[in-house]
Structures are given as C-alpha cells and as structure tokens.
matplotlib code that plots the C-alpha trace (Angstrom):
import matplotlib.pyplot as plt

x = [0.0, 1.6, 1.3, 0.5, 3.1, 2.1, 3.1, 5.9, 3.4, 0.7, 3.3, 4.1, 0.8, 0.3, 3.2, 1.6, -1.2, 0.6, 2.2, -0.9, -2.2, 0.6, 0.2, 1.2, 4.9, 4.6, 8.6, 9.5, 12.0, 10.4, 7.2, 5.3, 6.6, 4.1, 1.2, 1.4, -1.0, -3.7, -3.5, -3.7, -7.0, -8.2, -7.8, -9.9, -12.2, -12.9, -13.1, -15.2, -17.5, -19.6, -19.0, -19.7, -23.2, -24.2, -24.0, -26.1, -28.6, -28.8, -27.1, -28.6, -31.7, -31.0, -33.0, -31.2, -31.1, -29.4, -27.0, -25.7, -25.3, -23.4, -21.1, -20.2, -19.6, -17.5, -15.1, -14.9, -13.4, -10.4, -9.1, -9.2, -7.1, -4.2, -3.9, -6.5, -6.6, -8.4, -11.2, -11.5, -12.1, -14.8, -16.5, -16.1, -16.2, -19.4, -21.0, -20.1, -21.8, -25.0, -24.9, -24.7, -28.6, -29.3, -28.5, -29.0, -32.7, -31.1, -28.0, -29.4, -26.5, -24.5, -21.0, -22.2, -21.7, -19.1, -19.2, -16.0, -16.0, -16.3, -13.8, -11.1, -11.7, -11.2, -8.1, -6.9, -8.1, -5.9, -2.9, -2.9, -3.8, -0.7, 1.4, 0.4, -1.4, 0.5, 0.6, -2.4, -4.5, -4.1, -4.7, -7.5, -9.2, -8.3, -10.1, -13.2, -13.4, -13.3, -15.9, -18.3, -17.8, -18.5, -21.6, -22.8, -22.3, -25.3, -27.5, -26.6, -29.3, -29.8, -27.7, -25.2, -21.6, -19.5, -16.9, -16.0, -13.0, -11.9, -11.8, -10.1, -7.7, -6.5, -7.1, -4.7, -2.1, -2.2, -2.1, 0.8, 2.9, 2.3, 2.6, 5.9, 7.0, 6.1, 8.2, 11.0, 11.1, 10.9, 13.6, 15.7, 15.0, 15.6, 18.9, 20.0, 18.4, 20.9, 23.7, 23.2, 22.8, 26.3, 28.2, 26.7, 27.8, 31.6, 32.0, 30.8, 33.2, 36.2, 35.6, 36.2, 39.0, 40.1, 39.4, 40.9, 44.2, 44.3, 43.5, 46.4, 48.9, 48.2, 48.5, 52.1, 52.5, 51.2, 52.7, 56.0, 55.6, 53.9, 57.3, 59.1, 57.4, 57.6, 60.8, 61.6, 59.6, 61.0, 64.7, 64.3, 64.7, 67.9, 69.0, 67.9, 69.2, 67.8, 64.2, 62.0, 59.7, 56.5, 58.4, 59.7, 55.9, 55.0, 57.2, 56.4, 52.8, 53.3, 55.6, 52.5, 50.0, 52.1, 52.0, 48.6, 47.2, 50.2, 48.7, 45.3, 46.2, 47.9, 44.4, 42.6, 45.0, 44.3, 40.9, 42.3, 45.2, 43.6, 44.1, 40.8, 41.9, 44.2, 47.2, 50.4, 53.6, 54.3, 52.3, 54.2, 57.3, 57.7, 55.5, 56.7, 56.5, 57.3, 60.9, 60.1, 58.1, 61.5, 61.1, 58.1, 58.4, 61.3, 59.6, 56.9, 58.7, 60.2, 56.8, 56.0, 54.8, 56.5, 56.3, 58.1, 58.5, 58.6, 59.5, 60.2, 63.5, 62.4, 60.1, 59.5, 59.4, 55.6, 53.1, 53.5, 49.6, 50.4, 53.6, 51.7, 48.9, 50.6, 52.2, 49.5, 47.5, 50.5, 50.6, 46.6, 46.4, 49.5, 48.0, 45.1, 46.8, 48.5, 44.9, 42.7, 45.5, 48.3, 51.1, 49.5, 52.8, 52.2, 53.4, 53.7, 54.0, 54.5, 54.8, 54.6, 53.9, 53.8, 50.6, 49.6, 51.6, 50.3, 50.0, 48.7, 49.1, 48.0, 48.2, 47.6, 44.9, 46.4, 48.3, 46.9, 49.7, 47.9, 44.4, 43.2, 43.6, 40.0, 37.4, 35.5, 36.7, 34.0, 35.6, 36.7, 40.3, 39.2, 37.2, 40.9, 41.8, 39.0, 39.3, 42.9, 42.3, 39.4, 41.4, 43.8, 42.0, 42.4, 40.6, 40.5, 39.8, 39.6, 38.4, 39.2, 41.0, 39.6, 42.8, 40.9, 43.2, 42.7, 43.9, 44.1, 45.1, 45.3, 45.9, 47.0, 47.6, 50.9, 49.4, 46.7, 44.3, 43.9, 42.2, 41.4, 37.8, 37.0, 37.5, 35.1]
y = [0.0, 3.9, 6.3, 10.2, 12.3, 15.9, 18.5, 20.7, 23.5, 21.5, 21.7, 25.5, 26.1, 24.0, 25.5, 29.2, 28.1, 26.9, 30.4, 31.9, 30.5, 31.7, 34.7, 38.1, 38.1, 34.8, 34.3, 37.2, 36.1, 37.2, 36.2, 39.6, 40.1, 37.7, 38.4, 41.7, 41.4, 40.0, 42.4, 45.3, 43.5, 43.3, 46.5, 48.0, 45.5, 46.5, 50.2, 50.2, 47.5, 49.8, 52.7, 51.2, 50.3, 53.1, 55.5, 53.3, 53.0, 56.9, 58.7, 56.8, 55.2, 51.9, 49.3, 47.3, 44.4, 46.0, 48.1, 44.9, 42.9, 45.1, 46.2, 43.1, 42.2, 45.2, 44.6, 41.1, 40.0, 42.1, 39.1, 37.1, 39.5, 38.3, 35.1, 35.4, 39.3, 38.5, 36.5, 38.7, 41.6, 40.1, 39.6, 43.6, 44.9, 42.7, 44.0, 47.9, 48.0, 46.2, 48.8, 51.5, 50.4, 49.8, 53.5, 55.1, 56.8, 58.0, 59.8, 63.4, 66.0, 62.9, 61.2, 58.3, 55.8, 54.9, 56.6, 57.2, 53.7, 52.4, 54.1, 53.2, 49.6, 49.4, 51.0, 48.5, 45.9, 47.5, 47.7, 43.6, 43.0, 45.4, 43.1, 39.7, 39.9, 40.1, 43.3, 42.4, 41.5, 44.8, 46.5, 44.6, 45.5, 49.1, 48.8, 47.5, 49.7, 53.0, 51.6, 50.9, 53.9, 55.8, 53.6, 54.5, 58.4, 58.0, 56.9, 59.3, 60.6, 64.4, 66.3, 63.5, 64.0, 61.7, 59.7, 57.3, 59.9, 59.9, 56.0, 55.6, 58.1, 56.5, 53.1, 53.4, 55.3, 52.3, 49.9, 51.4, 51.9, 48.5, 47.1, 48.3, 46.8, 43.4, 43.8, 45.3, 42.4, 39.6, 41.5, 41.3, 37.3, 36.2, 38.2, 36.6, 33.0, 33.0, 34.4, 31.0, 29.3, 31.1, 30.4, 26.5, 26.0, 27.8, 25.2, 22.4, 23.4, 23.8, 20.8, 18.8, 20.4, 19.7, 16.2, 16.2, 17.3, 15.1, 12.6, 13.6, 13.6, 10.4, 9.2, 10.1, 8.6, 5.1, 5.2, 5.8, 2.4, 0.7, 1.6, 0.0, -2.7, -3.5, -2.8, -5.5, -8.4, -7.5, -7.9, -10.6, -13.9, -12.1, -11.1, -14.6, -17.8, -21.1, -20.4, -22.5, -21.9, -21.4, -18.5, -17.3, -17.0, -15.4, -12.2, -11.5, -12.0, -9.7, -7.5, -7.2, -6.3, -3.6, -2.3, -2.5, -0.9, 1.5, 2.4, 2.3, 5.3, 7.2, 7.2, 8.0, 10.7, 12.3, 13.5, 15.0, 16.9, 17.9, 21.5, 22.9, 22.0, 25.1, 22.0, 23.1, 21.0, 21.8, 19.0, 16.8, 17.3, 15.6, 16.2, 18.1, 16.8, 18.2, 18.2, 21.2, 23.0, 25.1, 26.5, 27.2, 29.1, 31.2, 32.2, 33.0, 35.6, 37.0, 38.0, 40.0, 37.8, 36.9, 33.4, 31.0, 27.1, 24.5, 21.1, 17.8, 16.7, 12.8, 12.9, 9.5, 8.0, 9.2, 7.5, 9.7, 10.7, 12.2, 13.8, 15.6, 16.3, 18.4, 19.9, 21.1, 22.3, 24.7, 26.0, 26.7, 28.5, 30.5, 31.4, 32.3, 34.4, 36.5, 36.8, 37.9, 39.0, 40.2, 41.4, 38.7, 36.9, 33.3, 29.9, 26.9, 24.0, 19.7, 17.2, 13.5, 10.7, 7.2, 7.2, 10.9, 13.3, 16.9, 19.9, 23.0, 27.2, 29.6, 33.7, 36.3, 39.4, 41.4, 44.3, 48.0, 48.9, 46.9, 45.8, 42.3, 41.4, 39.7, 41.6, 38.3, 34.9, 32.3, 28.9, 27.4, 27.3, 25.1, 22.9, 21.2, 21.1, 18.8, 16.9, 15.7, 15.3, 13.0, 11.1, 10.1, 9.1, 12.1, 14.9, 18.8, 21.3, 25.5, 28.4, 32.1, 33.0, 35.3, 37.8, 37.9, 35.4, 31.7, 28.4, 25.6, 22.2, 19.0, 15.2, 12.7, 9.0, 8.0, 4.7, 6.3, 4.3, 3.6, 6.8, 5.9, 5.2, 7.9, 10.0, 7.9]
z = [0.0, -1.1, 1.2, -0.4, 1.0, 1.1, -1.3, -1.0, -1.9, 0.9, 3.8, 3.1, 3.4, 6.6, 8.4, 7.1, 9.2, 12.2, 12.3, 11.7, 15.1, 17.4, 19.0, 18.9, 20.0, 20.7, 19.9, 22.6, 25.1, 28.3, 29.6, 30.1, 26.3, 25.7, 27.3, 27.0, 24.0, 25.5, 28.4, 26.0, 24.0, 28.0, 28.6, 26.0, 25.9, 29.5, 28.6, 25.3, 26.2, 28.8, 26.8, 23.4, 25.4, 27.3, 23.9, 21.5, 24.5, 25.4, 22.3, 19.2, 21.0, 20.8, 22.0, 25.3, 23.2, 20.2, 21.8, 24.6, 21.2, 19.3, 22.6, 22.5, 19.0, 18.2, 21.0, 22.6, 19.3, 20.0, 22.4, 19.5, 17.2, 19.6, 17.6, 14.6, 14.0, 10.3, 12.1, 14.4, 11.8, 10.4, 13.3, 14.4, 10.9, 10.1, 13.8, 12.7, 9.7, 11.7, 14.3, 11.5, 10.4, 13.7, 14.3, 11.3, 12.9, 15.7, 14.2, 13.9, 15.0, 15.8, 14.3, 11.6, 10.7, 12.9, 16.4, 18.2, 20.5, 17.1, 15.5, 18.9, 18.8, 14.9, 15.4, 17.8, 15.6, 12.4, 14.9, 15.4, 11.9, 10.6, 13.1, 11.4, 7.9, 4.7, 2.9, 0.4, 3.0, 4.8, 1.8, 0.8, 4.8, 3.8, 0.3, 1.9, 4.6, 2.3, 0.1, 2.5, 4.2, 0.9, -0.1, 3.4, 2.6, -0.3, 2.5, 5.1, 7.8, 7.5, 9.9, 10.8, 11.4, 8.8, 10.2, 7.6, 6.0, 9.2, 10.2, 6.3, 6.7, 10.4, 9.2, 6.6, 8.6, 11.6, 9.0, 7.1, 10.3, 12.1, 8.5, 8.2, 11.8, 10.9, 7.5, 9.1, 12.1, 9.3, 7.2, 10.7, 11.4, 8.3, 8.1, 11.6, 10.4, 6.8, 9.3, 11.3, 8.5, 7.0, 10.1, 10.2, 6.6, 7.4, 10.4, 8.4, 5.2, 8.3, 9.7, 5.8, 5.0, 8.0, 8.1, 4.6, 5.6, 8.4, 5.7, 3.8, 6.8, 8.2, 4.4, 4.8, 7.7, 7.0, 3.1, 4.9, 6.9, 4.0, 1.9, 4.6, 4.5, 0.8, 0.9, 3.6, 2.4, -1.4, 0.5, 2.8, 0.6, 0.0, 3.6, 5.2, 4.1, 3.5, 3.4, 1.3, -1.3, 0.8, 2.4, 0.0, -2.0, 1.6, 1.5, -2.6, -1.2, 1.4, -1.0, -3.6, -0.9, 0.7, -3.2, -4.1, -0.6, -1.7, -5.3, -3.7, -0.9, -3.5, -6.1, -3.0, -2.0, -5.9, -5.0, -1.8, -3.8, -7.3, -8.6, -6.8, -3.3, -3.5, -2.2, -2.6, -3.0, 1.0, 1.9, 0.3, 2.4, 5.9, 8.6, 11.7, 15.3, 18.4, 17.7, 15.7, 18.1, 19.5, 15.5, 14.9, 18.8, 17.7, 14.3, 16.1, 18.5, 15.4, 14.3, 17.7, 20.1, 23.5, 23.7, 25.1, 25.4, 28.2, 26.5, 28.5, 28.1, 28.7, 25.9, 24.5, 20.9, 20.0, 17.6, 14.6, 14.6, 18.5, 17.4, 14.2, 16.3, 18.8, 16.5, 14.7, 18.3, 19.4, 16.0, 15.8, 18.9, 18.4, 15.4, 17.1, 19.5, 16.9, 15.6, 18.4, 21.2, 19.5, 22.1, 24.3, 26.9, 25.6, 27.6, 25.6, 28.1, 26.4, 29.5, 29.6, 31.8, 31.6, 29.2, 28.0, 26.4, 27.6, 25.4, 26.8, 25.9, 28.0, 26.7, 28.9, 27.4, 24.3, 24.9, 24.7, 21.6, 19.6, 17.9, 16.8, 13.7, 14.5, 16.5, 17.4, 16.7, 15.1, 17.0, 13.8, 14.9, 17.8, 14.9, 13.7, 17.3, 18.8, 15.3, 15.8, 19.6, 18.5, 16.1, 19.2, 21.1, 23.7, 25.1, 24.6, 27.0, 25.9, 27.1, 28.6, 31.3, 34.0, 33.3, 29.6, 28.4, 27.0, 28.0, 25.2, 27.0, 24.9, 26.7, 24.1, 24.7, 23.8, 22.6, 20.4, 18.7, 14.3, 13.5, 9.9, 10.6, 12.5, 8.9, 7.2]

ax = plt.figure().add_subplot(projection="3d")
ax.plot(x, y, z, "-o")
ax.set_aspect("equal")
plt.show()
C-alpha cells in the first residue's frame, strides 16, 4: 500500500497556518513580552464594552437588546485579534456595519456611521492586523473599509456628522505603520536566520578540510611504513638464508600487498590533492613533530609575540599521529593568539607521563599597543583542534582565562588508537 506524501506546496501552506495560530509576539523572550497582547485586548475590551453600550442606549436610542449585542460584537473579538486578527475583523467589521442600520434613525446631529468607540476599537483591531497579515491582505481591509464607508455616505441621515473619511484616513495610517514593523522584524529574522545558516555552513566546510588534511597527513605517515614494509619483504629472501619456497611465495605476497594498498592510498590521495583544493607542494614534504616546536616558537617571536616554550626533556618516541597532532595544536592557537591577542605573553608547556603526552598554551589578554587582527573569533580554529584530539584518542579542553586570556590544553595518549575510521 503507497502512502501520499504531502506537497511541498501543501506543507508551506500547513506550516503558514501553524504560524498563523501563534500569538502576537509569541517568539518574545520574556514572559510579560508575551502576554502583553492580550493584556492590552483586555484592557480595551474592559473600557469600550460599557461605553460602546451606554452611547447606543442613550445617544442613538437603541433598544437594550441592540446596543448589549453590538457592545459586544464590536469589541470582545479584540481578544481574539491576539492570535487570529483577520477572524477577528470580520467579526467587528461585520458588527459595525450592523450597528450603523441599527443607528441610522437616531444619528441626527450625531458622528455616523461609525461613532468614536467604534472608530477606537477598529483602530486597535488595524494595529494587530498590521502586526500579522501580509501586505495584500491589509490592503484589501483598507479597500473595503473606504468603500463601504462611501456607499454609506449615499445613505446618510440628515444632519449627521461623517466619520467614515476619518476612520479611512487613520485606518490606513495604523495599518501602514504596524505594516511596516512586521516587514521590518521579518527582514531582521531572516537576516540573523541565513547568518546562522552562514556560520553552520563555514564550520561544516572547516571541519572537511580539515578532516581532509588530516586525511592527507596520516597518508604520509602510514605510506611511509607501507614503503618500509615493501621494501623488507621485497629484501628478505635475499638477507635470510635457507628459506623454502613457501616463504619465500610469503614475503612477494606480502611485498605485492604492501604495493597495491600503496597504489590504492595514492588514487585515494588524488581526490584529496587535485588542482581545486588550493594544495600546494608543502604538503608533500615531511610532517613536523614536536621536535620542531623550539622552531616554529622562535619564528613566532620574530613575528612580535612573547612566547616561550617548556618542552620535556624525557620525551618518549611518539606514535606519529600524537607527534603531528601536537604539533598542529600549538601551531593553531599560536596562530590564534597573533589573531585575536596580539602582544599577548604566551606559555607553551608539552609534558609527559607514563601514558599521556600533555599539550597546553596559556596567553595572557592582548596588549593595549595593539588591535586584533579579528574583532570576534568564530571557534573554527578550535574545529581542527578537537578533530585531531578525537582522532587520538584524547581529550581537549579551551576556554578564557579570568585575566581575559585563553587556556588551550590537549591530553593525548601515547598509545593512540587507528584513527582511519573515524574519517570515514
């Protein structure tokens, strides 16, 4: 049995009418924000109720009947202009055109065909309509409201005082100005909706290339042991002496798979290197370890920034994954010193213990001489960080300083774990 999906066109217009539902400022963050509407819709239903009453019953001579009805018609809807402002005008705007026959007799010397409660509560009404309906819609409510304002002019009482210029003219006016609120609050959320959107999309494209380049590092690493490998089982019928045949078959086995898994990095690693990653030739050349960290310190004082370097002298042999990937965290966050606190005194500290190698940089606040090169950083530094730290097996801890400087700290196991699947 199929199943209809809906529409694309049949769920826009179901989430339309979902929205449609919510009330007025219904996404506010604080909680008097929100009922603030309906308190307001209270409030003049409270006031123009009585008053809406006691004139048709002693201004216009309406019966007690009539003029209880229509009080009631033209302004109870306003609670429900909270959420459905267009229902609600057709309650109020189809009750004001019923109280204008109802009073038509007794308008002598008197404001027609909308008195001023009238004209108060339609205001009110415009005001939540301007907030929620699209601009078509309020124009279409203006439309109607002049014309039946003019096609009650021809039928006019003698000596009544005409109000419908005045409720078009204000109408319009209301409408125009809440109008422009609504359009100008939309423009804002959907300009701070794409800026999420951008900033998602830019730590998602970080986070690839990064992964990528990881991708192409440990690639070095492994085809370097691969190549030994070959290399061995190619050489060993020749360095060892009276092996047999079988063994012999074994290390050209061995020999050819070392080969093949050799040919198959190296297609993989094209896709990684072609012309549109922006690759250079660097890549190509060994990877640095910690052993380099006393250079890439000194190069970076050259450059202005007062760092220096604590290194264990016991440091063991490291897996070549930690080695690169320490590496790679001191030179992120001094790189993301000399962006966002230039100046900034800088302690680069690399311990180790029997099973963690420890990597941590500490920088004080920038110095007054100078100005970021940054005013705000977006975190995607951090992104390669936490992905190398991952791919290790470790664990990654960053954030400011009370001073106003920033701590980076990284504990990698000196036994880290095959990463390859983690990029998969």
């Amino acid at each position: 049995m199929k199943i209809a999906l809906p529409s694309r066109r049949a769920l826009a217009l179901l989430r339309a009418l979902a929205a449609s539902a919510l009330p007025l400022f219904a996404r506010a963050p604080k909680r008097w924000q929100r009922s603030s509407p309906y308190v307001v819709a209270g409030v003049f239903v409270v006031v123009l109720l009585p008053v809406t009453i006691n004139v048709l019953t002693h201004d216009y001579k309406a019966g007690g009947g009539w003029a209880g009805a229509l009080g009631v018609a033209q302004t109870v809807p306003l609670l429900l202009a909270v959420t459905r402002p267009l229902q609600a005008w057709l309650i109020i705007f189809t009750a004001d055109v019923l109280g204008a026959l109802v009073i038509h007799s007794g308008s002598a010397g008197r404001p027609w065909p909308w008195p001023p409660a009238v004209i108060v509560g339609y205001l009110v009404l415009m005001a939540a309509l301007g907030l929620r309906e699209t601009t078509r819609r309020l124009l279409g409510v203006w439309l109607v409201t002049g014309a039946t304002g003019v096609l009650f002019e021809v039928f006019a009482p003698g000596g009544s005082i005409s109000t419908h210029v005045v409720l078009f003219v204000l109408s319009g006016v209301m409408l125009a100005l809440t109008g422009a609120l609504r359009s100008r609050g939309e423009t804002a959320r959907r300009l701070a909706e794409q800026e999420t959107i951008s900033e998602a999309e830019r730590a998602q494209r970080t986070l690839l290339e990064e992964r990528a380049r990881i991708a192409r590092e440990l690639h070095d690493v492994v085809a370097h042991h691969m190549s030994v490998i070959t290399v061995q089982a190619d050489s060993a019928p020749y360095r060892l002496t009276g092996l047999d045949d079988a063994a012999r078959e074994e290390f050209a086995s061995i020999a050819s798979s070392a080969r093949e898994s050799l040919s198959e990095m190296r297609r993989l690693l094209t896709v990684l290197r072609s012309e549109g990653s922006g690759d250079s030739g660097g890549e190509r050349a060994p990877q640095p370890g910690v052993d380099r960290l006393q250079q890439l310190v000194e190069a970076t004082v050259r450059a202005g920034l007062p760092a220096r370097l604590s290194l264990a002298a016991d440091l063991p042999a490291l897996a070549p994954a930690v080695d690169l990937s320490a590496y790679r965290i001191v030179q992120e966050a001094l790189a993301n010193v000399v962006r966002h606190a230039p100046g900034a005194a800088t302690r680069i500290s690399v311990t180790c213990d029997d099973r963690h190698l420890t990597v941590v940089i500490v920088n004080g606040p920038a110095t007054g001489r100078t100005s970021p090169l940054e005013a705000s950083g977006t975190g995607h530094g951090l992104v390669g960080m936490r992905e190398r730290v991952r791919l290790t097996g470790g664990r990654l801890d960053t954030g400011p300083l009370p001073d106003g400087g920033f701590r980076v700290a990284a504990r990698l196991p000196l036994d880290a774990p095959p990463a390859l699947d983690s990029l998969t």
